[in-house]
PASE-543220 format. One record per residue (C-alpha): x, y, z; residue number from 1. Coordinates in steps of 0.1 Angstrom, whole numbers, always signed. Layout:
PT; x; y; z; zaro
PT; X; Y; Z; NUM;
...
END
This chain:
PT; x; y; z; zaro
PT; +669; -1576; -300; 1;
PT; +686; -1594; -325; 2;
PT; +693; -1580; -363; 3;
PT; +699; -1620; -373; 4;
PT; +672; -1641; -367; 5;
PT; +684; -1676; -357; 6;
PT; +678; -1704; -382; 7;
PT; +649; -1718; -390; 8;
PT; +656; -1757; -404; 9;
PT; +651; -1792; -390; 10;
PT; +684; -1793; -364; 11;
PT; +662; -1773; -343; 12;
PT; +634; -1799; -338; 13;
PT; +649; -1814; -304; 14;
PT; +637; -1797; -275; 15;
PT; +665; -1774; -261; 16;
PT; +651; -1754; -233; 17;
PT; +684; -1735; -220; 18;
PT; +694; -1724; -261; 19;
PT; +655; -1718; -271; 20;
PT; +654; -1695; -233; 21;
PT; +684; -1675; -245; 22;
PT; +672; -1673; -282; 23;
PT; +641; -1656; -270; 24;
PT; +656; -1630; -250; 25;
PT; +685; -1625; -278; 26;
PT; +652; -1616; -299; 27;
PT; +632; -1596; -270; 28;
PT; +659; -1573; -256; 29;
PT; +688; -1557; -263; 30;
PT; +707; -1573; -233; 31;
PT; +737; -1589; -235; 32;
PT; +730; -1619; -230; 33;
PT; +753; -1647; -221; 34;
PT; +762; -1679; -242; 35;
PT; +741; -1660; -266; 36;
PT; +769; -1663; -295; 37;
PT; +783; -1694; -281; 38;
PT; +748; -1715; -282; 39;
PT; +740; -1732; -319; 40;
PT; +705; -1715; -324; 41;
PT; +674; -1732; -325; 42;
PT; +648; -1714; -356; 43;
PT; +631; -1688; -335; 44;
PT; +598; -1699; -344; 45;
PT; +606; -1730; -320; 46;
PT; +620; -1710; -292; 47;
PT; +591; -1689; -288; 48;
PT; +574; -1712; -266; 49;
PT; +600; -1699; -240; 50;
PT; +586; -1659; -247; 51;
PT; +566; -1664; -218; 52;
PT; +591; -1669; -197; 53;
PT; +619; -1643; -211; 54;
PT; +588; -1618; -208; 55;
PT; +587; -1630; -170; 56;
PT; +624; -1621; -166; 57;
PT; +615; -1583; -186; 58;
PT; +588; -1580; -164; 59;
PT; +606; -1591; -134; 60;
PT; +635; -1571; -140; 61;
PT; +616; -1540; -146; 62;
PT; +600; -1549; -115; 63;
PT; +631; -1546; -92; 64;
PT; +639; -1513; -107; 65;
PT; +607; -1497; -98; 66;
PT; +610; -1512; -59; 67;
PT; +649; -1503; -59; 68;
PT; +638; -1468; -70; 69;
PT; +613; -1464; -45; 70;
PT; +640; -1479; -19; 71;
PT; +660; -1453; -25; 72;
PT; +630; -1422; -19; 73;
PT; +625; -1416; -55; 74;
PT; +587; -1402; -62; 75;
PT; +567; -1425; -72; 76;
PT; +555; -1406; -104; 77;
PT; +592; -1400; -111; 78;
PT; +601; -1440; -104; 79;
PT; +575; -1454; -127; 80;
PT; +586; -1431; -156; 81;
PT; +620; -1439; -149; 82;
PT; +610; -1476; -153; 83;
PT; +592; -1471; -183; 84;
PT; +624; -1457; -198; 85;
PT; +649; -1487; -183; 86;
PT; +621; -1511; -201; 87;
PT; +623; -1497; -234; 88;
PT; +660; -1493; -230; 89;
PT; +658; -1530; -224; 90;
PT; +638; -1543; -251; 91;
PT; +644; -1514; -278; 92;
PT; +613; -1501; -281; 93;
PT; +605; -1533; -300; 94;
PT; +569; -1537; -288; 95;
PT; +563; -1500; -288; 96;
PT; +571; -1497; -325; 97;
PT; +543; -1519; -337; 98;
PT; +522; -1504; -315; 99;
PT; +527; -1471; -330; 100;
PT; +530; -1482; -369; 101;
PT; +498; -1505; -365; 102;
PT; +478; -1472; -353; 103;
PT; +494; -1454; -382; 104;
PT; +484; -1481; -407; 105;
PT; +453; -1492; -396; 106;
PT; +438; -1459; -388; 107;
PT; +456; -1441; -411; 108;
PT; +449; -1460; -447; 109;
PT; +422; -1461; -473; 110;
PT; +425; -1497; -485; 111;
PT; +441; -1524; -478; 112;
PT; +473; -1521; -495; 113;
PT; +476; -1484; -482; 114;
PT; +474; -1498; -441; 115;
PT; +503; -1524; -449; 116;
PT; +526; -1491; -470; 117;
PT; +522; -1470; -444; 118;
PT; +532; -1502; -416; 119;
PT; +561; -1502; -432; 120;
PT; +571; -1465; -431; 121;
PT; +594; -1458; -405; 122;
PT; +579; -1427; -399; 123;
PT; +555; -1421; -375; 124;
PT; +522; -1403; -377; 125;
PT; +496; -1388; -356; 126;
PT; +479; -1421; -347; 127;
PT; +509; -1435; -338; 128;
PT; +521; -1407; -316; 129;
PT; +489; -1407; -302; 130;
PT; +491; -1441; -294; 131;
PT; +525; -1442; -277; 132;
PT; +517; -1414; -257; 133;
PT; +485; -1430; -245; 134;
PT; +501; -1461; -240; 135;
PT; +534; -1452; -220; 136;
PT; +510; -1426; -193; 137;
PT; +487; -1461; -191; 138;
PT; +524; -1480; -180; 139;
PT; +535; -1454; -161; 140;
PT; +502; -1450; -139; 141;
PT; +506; -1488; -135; 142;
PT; +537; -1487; -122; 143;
PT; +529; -1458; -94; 144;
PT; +499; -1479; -81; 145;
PT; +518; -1513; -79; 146;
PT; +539; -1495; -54; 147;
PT; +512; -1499; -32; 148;
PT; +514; -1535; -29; 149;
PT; +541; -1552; -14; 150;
PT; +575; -1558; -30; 151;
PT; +570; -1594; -38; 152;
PT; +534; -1588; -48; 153;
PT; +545; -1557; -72; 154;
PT; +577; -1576; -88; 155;
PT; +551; -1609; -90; 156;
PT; +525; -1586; -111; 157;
PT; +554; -1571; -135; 158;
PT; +570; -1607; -139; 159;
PT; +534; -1623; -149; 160;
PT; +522; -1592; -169; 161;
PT; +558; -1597; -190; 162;
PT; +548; -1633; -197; 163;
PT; +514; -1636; -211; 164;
PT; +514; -1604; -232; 165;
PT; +541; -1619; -249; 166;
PT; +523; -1654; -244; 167;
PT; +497; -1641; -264; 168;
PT; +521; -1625; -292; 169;
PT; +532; -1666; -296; 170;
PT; +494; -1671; -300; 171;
PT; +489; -1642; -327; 172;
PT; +516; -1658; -346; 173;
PT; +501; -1693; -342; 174;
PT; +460; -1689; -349; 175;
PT; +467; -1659; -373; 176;
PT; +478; -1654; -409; 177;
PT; +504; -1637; -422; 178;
PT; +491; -1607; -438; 179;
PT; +523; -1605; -463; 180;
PT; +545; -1626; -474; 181;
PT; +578; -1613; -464; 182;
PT; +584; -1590; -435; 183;
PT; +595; -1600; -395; 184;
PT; +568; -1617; -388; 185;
PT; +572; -1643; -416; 186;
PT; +611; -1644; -416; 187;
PT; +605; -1655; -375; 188;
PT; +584; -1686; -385; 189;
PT; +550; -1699; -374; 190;
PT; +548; -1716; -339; 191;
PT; +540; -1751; -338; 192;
PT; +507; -1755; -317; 193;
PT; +525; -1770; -288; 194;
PT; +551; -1740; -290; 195;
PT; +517; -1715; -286; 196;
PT; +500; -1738; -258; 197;
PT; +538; -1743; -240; 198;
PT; +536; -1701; -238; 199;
PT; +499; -1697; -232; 200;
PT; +502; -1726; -198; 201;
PT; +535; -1707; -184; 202;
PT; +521; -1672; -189; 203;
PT; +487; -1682; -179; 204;
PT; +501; -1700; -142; 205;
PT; +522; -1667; -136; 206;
PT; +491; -1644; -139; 207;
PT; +471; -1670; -114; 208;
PT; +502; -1669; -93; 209;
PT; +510; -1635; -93; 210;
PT; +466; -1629; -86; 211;
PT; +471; -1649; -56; 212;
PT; +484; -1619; -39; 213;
PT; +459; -1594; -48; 214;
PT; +422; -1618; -48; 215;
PT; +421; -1652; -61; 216;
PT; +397; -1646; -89; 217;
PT; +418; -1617; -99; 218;
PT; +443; -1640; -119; 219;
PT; +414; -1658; -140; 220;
PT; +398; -1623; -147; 221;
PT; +429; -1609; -161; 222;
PT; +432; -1640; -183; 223;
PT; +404; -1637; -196; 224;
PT; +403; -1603; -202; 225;
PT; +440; -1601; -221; 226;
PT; +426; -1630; -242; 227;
PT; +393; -1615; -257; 228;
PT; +418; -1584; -264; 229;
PT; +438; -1606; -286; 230;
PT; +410; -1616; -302; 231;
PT; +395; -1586; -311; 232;
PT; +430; -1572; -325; 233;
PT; +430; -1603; -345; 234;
PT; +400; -1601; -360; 235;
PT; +406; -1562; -362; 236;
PT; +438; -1572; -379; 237;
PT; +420; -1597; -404; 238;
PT; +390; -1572; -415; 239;
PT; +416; -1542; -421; 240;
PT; +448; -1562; -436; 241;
PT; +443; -1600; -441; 242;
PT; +461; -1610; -408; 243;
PT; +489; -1600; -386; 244;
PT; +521; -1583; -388; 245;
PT; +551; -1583; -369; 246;
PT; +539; -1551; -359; 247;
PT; +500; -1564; -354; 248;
PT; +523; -1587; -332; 249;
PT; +542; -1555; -308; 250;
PT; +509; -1540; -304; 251;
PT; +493; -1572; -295; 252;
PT; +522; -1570; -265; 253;
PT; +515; -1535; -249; 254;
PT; +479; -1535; -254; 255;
PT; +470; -1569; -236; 256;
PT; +500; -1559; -208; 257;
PT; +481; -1526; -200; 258;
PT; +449; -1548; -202; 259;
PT; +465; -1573; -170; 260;
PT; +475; -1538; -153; 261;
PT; +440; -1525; -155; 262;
PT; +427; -1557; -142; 263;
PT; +446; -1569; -115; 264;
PT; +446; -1529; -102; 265;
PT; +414; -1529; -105; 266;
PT; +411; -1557; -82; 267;
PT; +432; -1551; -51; 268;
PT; +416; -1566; -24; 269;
END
């Protein structure tokens, strides 16, 4: 991830699909990723119509670590928590950390004001340990039973899994509020509609491709399903602080992820 977010002013109105690509994964991971000081920016709030598709090259690449592992006669139990750590190597636990500062604040604070404080502490608490932990066995199990389905079919789930859950962070950004006025969330910009619907299309085709393999309806199922999530954490989000958060906005990532997982495992044909 990125400590500089890339500017956010009108030179970046022109559609630049290869710069806004390697902006998004600049911001997603921790990779070194090519022409990435070389490019002239575009304002991240423009490149994240390409987080689909970075989160299909995270998912993807997490994807060929779990099959390599298992290539090479690692357990499965042992390979999937292995990937788990190679994933949050790769995106630096970005994700992750909402999730576990939203449980804090959320569940943790009296009012309003409290919730958004403790967000902020860099601490974490019991909610959010709890949450982690829930969270990372729910991956992890995920992993050990996409081993079961064929390479291509296992790398295709990861890849489309990668995309809409952070499809549907572009959409959190887009239909939701900030609930404060400074913060990540605000500094990254608000997605232009076409930016959220360019996301939602691309994640939304990889999760019907990638149900192709498994059953057909599988695909619209999942879609479904990872969207009504995002609407109840947004509407959570709304009742408890008055919007969404960069870290409303990480949570939003792992918990509609885990929510494709359960689906599409639920329906191997």
């Amino acid at each position: 991830m990125s400590d500089v977010l890339p500017p956010n002013d009108a030179r970046s109105e022109k559609f630049r699909p290869f710069a806004e690509l390697i902006s998004s994964l600049s911001f997603l991971t921790r990779l070194p990723i090519p022409f990435a000081r070389t490019i002239d920016p575009p304002a991240l709030s423009q490149s994240m119509r390409f987080f689909a598709l970075a989160g299909a090259c995270i998912g993807a690449l997490n994807g060929l670590v779990l099959v390599g592992l298992q290539a090479l006669n690692v357990p499965s139990l042992l390979g999937a928590a292995l990937t788990c750590i190679f994933g949050l190597i790769v995106t630096g636990g970005l994700h992750e950390d909402g999730l576990a500062d939203s449980a804090d604040g959320l569940f943790g604070g009296k009012t309003r004001e409290d919730r958004l404080l403790i967000m902020r502490d860099s601490r974490i608490g019991s909610y959010g340990a709890m949450a982690l932990v829930t969270c990372l066995l729910a991956r992890a199990a995920s992993y050990e039973a996409l081993l079961g389905l064929p390479v291509y079919a296992c790398v295709a789930v990861m890849a489309a899994t990668g995309a809409f859950s952070r499809a549907m962070v572009v959409d959190m950004m887009w239909a939701t509020k900030s609930a404060r006025n400074d913060g990540l969330s605000v500094l990254a910009g608000r997605p232009g509609r076409n930016s959220a619907l360019f996301a939602i299309v691309t994640g939304g085709a990889l999760v019907f491709g990638a149900g192709l393999y498994l059953r057909p309806e599988s695909g619209v199922v999942a879609v479904l399903a990872a969207t009504g999530v995002t609407g109840l954490i947004r509407r959570y989000a709304m009742r408890q602080i008055g919007g969404q958060t960069g870290d409303i906005c990480g949570a939003t990532q792992v918990l509609v992820e885990i929510t494709l997982f359960t689906v599409f495992l639920a329906m191997i044909g």
